[in-house]
C-alpha positions, 0 to 999 in steps of 0.5 A, spaced: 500 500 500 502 506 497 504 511 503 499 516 505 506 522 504 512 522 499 518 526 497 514 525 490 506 526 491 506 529 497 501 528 501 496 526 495 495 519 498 494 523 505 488 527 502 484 523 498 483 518 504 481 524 507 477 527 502 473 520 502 473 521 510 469 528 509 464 524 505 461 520 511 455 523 515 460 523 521 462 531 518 455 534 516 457 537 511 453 543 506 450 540 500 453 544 496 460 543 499 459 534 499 459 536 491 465 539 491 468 535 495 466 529 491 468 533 485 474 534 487 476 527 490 475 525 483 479 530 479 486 529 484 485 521 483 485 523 476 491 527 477 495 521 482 494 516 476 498 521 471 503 523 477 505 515 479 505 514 471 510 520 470 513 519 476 516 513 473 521 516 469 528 517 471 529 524 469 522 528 467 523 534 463 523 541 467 516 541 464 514 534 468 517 536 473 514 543 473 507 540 474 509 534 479 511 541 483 505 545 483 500 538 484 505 537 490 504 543 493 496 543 492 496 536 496 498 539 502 495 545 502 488 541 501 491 536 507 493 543 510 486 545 509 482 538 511 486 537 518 483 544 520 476 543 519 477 536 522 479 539 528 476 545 530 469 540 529 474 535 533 475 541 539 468 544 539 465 537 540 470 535 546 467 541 550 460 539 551 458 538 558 451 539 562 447 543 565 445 552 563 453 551 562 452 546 557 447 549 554 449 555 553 456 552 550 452 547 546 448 554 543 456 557 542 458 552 538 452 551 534 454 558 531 461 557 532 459 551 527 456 553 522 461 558 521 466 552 521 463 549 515 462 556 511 469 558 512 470 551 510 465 551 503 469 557 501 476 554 502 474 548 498 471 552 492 478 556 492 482 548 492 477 546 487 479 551 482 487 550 484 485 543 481 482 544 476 487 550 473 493 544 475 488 539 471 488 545 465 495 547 465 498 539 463 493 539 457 496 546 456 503 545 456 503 537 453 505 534 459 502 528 457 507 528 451 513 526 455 511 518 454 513 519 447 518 523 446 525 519 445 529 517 452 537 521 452 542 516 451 546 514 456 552 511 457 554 506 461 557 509 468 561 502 469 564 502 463 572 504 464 571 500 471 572 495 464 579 498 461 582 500 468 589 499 467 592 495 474 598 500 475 592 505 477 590 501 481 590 502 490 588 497 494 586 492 490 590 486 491 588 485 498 580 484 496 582 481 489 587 475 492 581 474 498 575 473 493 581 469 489 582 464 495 573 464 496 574 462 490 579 457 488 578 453 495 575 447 495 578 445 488 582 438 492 576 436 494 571 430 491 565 434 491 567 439 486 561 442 485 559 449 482 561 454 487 558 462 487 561 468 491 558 473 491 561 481 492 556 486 496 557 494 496 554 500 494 555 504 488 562 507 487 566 502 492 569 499 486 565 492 485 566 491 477 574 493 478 574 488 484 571 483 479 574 485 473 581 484 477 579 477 478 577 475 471 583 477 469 587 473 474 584 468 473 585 467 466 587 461 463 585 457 469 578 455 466 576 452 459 571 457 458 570 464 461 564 470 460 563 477 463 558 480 463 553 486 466 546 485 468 543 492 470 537 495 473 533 494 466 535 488 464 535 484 456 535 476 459 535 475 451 541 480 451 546 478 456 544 471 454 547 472 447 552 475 450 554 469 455 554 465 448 558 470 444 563 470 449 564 462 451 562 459 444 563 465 439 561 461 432 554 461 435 554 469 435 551 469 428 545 465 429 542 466 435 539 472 433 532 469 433 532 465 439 528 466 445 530 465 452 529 457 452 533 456 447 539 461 449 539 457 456 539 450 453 544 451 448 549 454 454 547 449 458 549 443 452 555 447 451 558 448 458 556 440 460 563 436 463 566 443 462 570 448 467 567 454 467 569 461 471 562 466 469 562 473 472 554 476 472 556 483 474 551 489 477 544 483 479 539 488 482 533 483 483 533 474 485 528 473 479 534 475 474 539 471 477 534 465 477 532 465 470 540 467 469 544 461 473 539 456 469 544 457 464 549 453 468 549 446 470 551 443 476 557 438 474 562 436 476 567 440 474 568 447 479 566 451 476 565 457 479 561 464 478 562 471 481 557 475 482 557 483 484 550 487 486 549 493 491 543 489 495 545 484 500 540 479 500 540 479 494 548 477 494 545 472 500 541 469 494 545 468 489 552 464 493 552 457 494 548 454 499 554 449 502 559 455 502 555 460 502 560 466 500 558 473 501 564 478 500 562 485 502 566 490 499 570 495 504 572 502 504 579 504 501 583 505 508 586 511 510 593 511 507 590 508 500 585 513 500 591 518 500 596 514 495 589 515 490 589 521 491 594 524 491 596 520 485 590 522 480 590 529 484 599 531 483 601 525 478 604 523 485 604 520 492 609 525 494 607 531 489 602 535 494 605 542 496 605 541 504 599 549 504 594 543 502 596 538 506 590 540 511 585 541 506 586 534 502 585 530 508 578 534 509 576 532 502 578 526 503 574 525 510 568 527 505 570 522 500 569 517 506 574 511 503 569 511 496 574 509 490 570 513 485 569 519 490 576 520 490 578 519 484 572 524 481 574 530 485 582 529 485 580 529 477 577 535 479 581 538 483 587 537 478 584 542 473 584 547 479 589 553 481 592 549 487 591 554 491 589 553 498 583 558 497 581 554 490 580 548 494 577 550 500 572 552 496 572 545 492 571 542 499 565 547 501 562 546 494 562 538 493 555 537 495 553 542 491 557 540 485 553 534 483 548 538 481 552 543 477 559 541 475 560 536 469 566 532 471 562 530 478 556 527 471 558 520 472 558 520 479 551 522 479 550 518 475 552 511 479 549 514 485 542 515 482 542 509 480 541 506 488 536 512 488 531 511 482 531 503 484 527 504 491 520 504 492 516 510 492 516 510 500 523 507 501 525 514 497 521 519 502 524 515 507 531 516 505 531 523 503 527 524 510 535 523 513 538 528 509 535 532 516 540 530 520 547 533 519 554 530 516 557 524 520 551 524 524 549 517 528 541 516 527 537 512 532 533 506 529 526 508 533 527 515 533 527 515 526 521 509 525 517 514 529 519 520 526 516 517 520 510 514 523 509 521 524 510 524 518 505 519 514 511 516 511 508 508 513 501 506 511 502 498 513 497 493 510 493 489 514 493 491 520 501 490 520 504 493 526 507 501 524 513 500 528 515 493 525 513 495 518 517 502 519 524 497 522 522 493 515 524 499 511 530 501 515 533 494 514 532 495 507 535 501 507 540 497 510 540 492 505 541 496 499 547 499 501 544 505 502 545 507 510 551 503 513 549 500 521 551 502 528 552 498 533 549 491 531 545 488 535 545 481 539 539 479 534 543 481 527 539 488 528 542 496 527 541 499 533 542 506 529 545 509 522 549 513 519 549 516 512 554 516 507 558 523 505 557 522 498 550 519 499 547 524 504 549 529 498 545 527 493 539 526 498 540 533 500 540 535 492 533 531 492 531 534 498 532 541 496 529 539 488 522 537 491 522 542 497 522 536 500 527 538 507 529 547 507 536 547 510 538 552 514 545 553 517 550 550 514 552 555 509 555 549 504 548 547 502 545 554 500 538 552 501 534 558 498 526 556 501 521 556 496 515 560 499 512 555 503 517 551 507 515 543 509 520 541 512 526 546 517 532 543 519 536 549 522 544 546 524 547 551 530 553 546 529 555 549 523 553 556 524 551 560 531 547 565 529 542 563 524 538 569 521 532 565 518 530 569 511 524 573 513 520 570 507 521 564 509 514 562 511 513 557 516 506 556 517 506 550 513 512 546 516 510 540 518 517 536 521 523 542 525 528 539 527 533 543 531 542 541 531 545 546 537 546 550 541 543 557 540 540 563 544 532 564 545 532 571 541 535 567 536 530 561 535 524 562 531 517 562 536 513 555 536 506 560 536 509 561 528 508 552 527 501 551 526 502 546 522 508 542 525 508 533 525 515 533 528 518 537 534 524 535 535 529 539 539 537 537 540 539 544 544 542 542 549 544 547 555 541 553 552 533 553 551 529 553 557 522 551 558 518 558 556 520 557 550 514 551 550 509 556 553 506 556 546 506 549 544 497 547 545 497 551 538 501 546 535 494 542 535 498 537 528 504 535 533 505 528 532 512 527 535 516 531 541 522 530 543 526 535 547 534 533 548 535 539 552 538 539 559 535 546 562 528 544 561 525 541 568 518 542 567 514 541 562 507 546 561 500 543 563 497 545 556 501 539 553 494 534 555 491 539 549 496 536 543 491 530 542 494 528 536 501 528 539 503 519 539 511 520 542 513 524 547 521 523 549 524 526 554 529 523 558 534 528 555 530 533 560 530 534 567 523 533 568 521 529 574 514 529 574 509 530 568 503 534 567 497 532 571 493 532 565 498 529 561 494 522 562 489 525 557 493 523 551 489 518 548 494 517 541 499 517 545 503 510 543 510 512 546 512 516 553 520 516 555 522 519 560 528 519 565 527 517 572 521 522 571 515 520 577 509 515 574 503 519 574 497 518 577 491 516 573 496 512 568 490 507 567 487 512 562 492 512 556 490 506 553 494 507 546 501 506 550 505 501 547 513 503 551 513 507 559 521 507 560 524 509 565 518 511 570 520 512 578 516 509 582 518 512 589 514 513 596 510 519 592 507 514 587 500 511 589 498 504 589 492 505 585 497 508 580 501 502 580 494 497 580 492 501 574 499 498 570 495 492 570 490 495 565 494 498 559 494 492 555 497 494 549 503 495 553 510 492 550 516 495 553 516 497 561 521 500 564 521 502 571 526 506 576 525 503 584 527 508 588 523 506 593 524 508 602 517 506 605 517 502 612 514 496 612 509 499 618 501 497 618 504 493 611 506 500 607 511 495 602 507 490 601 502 494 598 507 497 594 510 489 591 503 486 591 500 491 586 506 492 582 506 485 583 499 483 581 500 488 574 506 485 572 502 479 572 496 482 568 501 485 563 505 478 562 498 475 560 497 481 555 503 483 550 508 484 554 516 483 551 521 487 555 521 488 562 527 492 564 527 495 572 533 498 575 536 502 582 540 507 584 540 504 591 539 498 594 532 495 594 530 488 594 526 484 588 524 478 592 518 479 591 520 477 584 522 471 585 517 466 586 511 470 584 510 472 577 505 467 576 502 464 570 510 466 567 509 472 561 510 466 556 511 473 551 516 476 554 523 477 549 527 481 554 528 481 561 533 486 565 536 489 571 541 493 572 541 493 581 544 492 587 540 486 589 541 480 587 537 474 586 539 468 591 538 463 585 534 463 578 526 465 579 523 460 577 518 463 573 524 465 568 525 457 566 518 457 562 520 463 558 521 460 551 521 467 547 527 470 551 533 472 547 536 477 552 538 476 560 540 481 564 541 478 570 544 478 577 544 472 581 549 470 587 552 466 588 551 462 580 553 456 580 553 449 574 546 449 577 544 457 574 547 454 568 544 449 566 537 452 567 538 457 563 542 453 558 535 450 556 531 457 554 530 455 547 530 463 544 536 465 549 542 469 544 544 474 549 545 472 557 549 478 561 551 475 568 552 479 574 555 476 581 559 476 587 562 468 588 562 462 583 562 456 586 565 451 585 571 456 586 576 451 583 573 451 575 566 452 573 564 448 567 561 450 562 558 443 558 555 442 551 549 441 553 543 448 552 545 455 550 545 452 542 543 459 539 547 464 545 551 470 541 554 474 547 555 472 553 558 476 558 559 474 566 561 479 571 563 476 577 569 479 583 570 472 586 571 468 580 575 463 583 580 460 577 575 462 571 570 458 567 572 452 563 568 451 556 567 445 554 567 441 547 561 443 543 559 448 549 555 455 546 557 453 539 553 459 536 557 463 540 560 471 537 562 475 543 565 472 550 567 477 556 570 474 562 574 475 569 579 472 571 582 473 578 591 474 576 591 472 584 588 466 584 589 463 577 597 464 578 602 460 577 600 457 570 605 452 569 601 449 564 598 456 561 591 457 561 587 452 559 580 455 559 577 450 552 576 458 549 579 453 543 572 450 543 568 455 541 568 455 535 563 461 532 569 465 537 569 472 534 571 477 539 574 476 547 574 481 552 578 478 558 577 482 565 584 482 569 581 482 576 587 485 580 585 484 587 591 482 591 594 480 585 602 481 584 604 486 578 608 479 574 601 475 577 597 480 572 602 481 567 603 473 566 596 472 566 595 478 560 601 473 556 597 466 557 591 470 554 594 473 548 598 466 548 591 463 548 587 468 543 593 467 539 591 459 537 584 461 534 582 464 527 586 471 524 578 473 525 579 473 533 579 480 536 581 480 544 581 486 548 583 485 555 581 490 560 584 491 569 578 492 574 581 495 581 589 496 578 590 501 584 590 495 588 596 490 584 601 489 590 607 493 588 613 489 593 616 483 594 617 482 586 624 478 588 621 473 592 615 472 587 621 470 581 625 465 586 618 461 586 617 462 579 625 460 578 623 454 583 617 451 579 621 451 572 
């Protein structure tokens, strides 16, 4: 289903949904007013169809885009114009009450009513007539005449990737002999079957190159070879042709006349018991990869096929299912990325004149590693004065030079063909990142909700937005277009950030189709058009922002402020009539005054404040009844509004230790409360009346309770927290995170949470309690992937049960003792799925022992070791990490309590010794907890024991 907003359309698909919405009897609407409204509902869908038709086109003429503009704009001037009659009919219907007052207020509004809907029959006879004239203007100038006027010509953008000389070439031979090993290993063995790797990347990192570099090295190693190239629009006839040309030449005459079929069946009879080596270049999709490889019989012979594509799952598709190689291509390093540079730029590694040596470094950070970004402006730059003021303002102008200067054309061209392959809303939803600023890292659900709240996600079916909005954010992913921040322990980006190069083209785009105005940074020049959409204003780039006085933003839907600035400077929240998305990251500066006109924001969607000053937030928030987020745990605000709890869409409140409000039970659409505080403040009802948000799935809970236990003040308190918790794990449930800054007992959680929250994904505390053993209830959580969790003393037992939850991929053990003290065995029964494991314990005796086949999926191990009671090792340290298998990185926690300085210093040895006999892949970091407490004296004893062992 089609987005109800987009970068192209606007908010077409919004209003049309709208206008059929005005059409029920819910609305009452003038005669006169329902046929205009009927009217033009039919002549903006005649208009969508044209728009998503002409859309199509890559690059429409300036005509095309002319019109596409102006039915953008009127989109959202109509939505503009629909959402303030539905409110003011909204507002005056929520004020009814009873009694002469009621009366009285029910004659107002009757008046007050019926001037609503003039005002409104006046408005849409204005927006009818702007239709009709958009309608007009497209038959005027022969916008429809686009279909049939011929396409440019376009040469391909990786054809010198093809002619590339080897000596021009930097970096390539370590990928170039890594692919070649994928490849060619395996060759020994009895089942040589046909092998495909797969190289994944975005565009411009060099995938044809690499590939190219391959086939050539390569050469003579197999009986038949073909390159070939596949493209977004591919010709199967073509590229099958081609394949047959390549490896069969006599053929290439006489199969102009065949179909598919044919071609596929003559590869495959041809290639039959021969050892091949095919390179399928550029795959945008799994259904031409399928038909393609038809061509190639699985025999006997290795044979091997490489392949290159931007998207990672099709890369997935394509490798071998047995060897399942996938090859993803990296940015070129630092010192590469100079030696490119200043080899295209000077003729020389060693030509850069030393007044631009500071500049080149911050052109490269720009380039961010990407061989055709670099090779581009070095091109470019070479054709310059090699001044440092020339290339300063090269360096200032690079985005916009994708734009304007012909030698960055290919470039462009590269990048785009990323851009034009997305889906309408995965379009909208990547220029939508073009707000935040160069370098910037972009949380997952900060930027899912933003677009919830700006209409970019419309899910079919009664999919969940949010997990329909993570969907497109991983396939932005996918297709090489974000790059992930802090993967998670379930595969998943916590956050991302956008390439340099890419951000630059969304920002061109964005500014194009007034989709973002920029303001700020002086790099972009983003000149406002006269209605602005959407305001990002960067005070990092520049402190003093003067707004253009002409910018009007009564329109602004999204204001996203970056910075630090001063209240005279910031424009006045009274102006935003129309704004989804408020999101301020001030800092120190601003002040709650500046909130004070924030009822009139009545489209509010979305508010978070990252503003340190802010401790109190304004009663009039309970007004903004659209309002579905409300993030403010960047904020000093420790007690809410009391009529915050008239918020009826709100979906998500993030505070930090901010006091649970009272009445809580009336925000029924709450799906996340983090990180509420229960203290001696809060009341038991508030605490019963948890129980009853049943559409919550995230809890976070702050204890910060003091309450004596007299006339049984705390059991009330842990029997309804208890009680709610139970009614929660019965409804929908899945996170459950409880922390305190102090000490405060959590035995009511051990035995009582009956039946178990059989839902529940992730359960964390982080206290200085600590459970005498596991609570029984966690043994019956089948769908629990991530445990944090204190528990002393933990013992083989402890493992053992948790070692049987069947979902379990990230355990984080906190305790004081382990016992046995001497080894604690780790066996290969249970933790079949375990990624990470963490185990945090002062007292861990001599360590953990794996055992063979324990934890066999395991990634990431951190353990501690006691240098004082793990020494002396005669025999090194032998604690079965060869074992594992999967073993990715090692974090070994040094415990120097006691210990002497050669006691620490030979267990750091034993554990590089150790990491040293696993795979090259392995990282290890190893860290000291209470160093200041290492035994300085009395060394020259410790070395005569150490002598007398030996």
């Amino acid at each position: 289903m089609e987005a109800t907003v987009c970068a192209t359309h606007g908010a077409m698909g919004s209003v049309l949904r709208k206008l059929g919405a005005l059409l029920s009897d819910e609305y009452k609407l003038l005669t006169s007013v329902k046929g205009d409204i009927m009217f033009l509902k039919a002549e903006l869908e005649s208009i969508h169809a044209f728009l998503k038709k002409i859309s199509e086109f890559e690059d429409p003429d300036e005509l095309s885009k002319c019109w596409i503009k102006a039915v953008r704009e009127l989109s959202y001037d109509i939505e503009g114009g629909i959402d303030s009659f539905m409110l003011s009919l909204g507002a005056e219907s929520s004020r009814k009450s009873r009694g002469c007052k009621g009366l009285l207020s029910r004659c107002m509004d009757l008046m007050t009513n019926s001037k609503t809907r003039h005002r409104m029959a006046k408005k849409i006879k204005v927006l009818k007539q702007r239709a009709i004239e958009v309608s007009s203007r497209r038959v005027r100038y022969k916008v429809d005449d686009v279909f049939s006027r011929p396409s440019r010509t376009s040469i391909d953008p990786r054809l010198p990737a093809f002619f590339t000389e080897m000596t021009r070439l930097i970096g390539i031979d370590g990928p170039r002999d890594k692919l070649i090993k994928l490849l060619t290993e395996g060759e020994c063995s009895t089942a040589q079957q046909l092998k495909v790797v797969s190289i994944v990347g975005f565009g411009g990192l060099g995938k044809t190159t690499l590939a190219n570099q391959v086939y050539q090295k390569l050469e003579g190693q197999f009986e038949y070879q073909a390159f070939v190239s596949v493209s977004q629009k591919p010709d199967l006839k073509k590229i099958l042709r081609n394949i047959l040309s390549q490896i069969c030449w006599q053929e290439c005459t006489s199969n102009e006349a065949w179909d598919e079929q044919q071609l596929i069946n003559k590869i495959r009879q041809f290639l039959k018991h021969k050892r091949y080596f095919i390179v399928i270049d550029d795959i945008w999709g799994t259904p031409v990869w399928r038909t393609i490889k038809c061509a190639f019989p699985e025999n006997n012979s290795s044979s091997r096929i490489l392949t290159t594509t931007r998207i990672i799952t099709v890369a997935k598709y394509c490798s071998s299912q047995h060897h399942d190689r996938v090859y993803e291509i990296k940015p070129l390093s630092a010192t590469h990325s100079k030696s490119l540079f200043f080899k295209r730029a000077f003729g020389s590694e060693g030509g850069c004149p030393l007044q631009l040596r500071e500049v080149s470094d911050e052109i490269l950070k720009k380039c961010g590693g990407v061989p055709l970004a670099i090779i581009t402006v070095a091109s470019l730059l070479a054709n310059k004065a090699s001044t440092k003021e020339e290339w300063l303002r090269i360096r200032n102008s690079i985005g916009s030079a994708l734009e304007k200067d012909l030698d960055m054309e290919e470039m462009k061209k590269i990048l785009f063909l990323s851009y034009n392959d997305l889906p309408y809303h995965l379009k909208t939803c990547l220029l939508y990142l073009s707000i935040f600023p160069e370098d910037y890292e972009i949380k997952r659900d900060r930027l899912v909700r933003r677009w919830i709240a700006e209409g970019f996600i419309n899910p079919a079916g009664g999919q969940d937005l949010e997990e329909v909005g993570e969907g497109y954010f991983i396939e932005l992913i996918n297709r090489s277009l974000i790059e992930p921040v802090e993967i998670q322990y379930d595969g998943r980006a916590d956050a991302c950030r956008v390439h340099d190069m890419i951000l630059d083209l969304i920002i061109s785009k964005s500014i194009e189709e007034n989709f973002v105005t920029f303001s700020g940074d002086k790099k972009l020049n983003s000149l406002p058009y006269d209605k602005v959409r959407r305001l990002s204003l960067n005070y990092h780039a520049q402190e003093h922002i003067m707004v253009p006085s002409n910018m009007i933003v009564s329109h602004v839907r999204s204001l996203t402020i970056f910075g630090c600035a001063e209240a005279e400077h910031m424009l006045s929240l009274s102006k935003f009539h129309s704004v989804r998305v408020l999101d301020l990251e001030n800092r120190e500066v601003l002040e709650h005054n500046y909130l004070k006109h924030i009822s009139r924001l009545s489209q509010l969607k979305y508010l978070r404040l990252d503003v340190r000053r802010i401790t109190a937030l304004p009663e009039q928030l309970g007004e903004l009844q659209n309002l579905q987020t409300l993030d403010l745990r960047w904020t000093w605000v420790k007690k809410l509004p009391v009529n915050i709890v008239q918020l009826q869409k709100l979906a998500c409140l993030l505070v930090n230790c901010t006091e649970l409000p009272e009445r809580i039970g009336n925000m029924q659409a709450l799906r996340e409360l983090s990180e509420v505080e229960i203290n001696q403040n809060t009341s038991p009802s508030s605490l019963q009346e948890l129980g009853t948000l049943t559409k919550l799935r995230i809890l976070g809970l702050n204890l910060n309770w003091h309450i004596s236990n007299t006339n049984g003040g705390m059991k009330a308190y842990t029997d309804n927290l208890v009680m709610s918790l139970c009614k929660l794990g019965m409804l929908n449930l899945r996170t459950i995170q409880i922390q305190s800054y102090n000490f405060c007992s959590l035995d009511f959680l051990l035995d009582s949470w009956f039946p178990p929250p059989r839902l529940l994904q992730r359960f964390e505390i982080s206290t200085e309690y600590y459970f005498p053993r596991i609570p029984k209830w966690v043994a019956s959580l089948d769908h629990l992937s991530y445990l944090g969790i204190y528990v002393d003393p933990v013992d083989e037992e402890t493992f053992r049960i948790l070692g049987d939850l069947p979902s379990l991929l990230f355990l984080w053990i906190s305790s004081r003792t382990a016992r046995p003290k001497e080894r604690l065995i780790i066996s290969s029964n249970g933790f079949r799925f375990l990624k990470e494991f963490y185990f945090t314990c002062w007292d861990s005796g001599t360590g953990l022992v794996f055992e063979g086949g324990a934890m066999p999926e395991l990634e990431k191990l951190r353990v501690p070791f006691n240098a004082h009671d793990v020494f002396p090792l005669s025999g090194g340290l032998d604690f079965g990490i060869q074992n594992l298998y999967s073993l990715k990185h090692l974090h070994v926690e040094i415990v120097c309590y006691s210990a002497k300085v050669r006691e620490v210093e030979a267990l750091e040895d034993a554990v590089k010794n150790a990491a040293g006999c696993l795979s090259d892949e392995l990282t290890l970091e190893m860290s000291r907890w209470d160093e200041e407490e290492i035994v300085k004296d009395g060394d020259h004893k410790l070395a005569e024991e150490v002598d007398s062992d030996n």
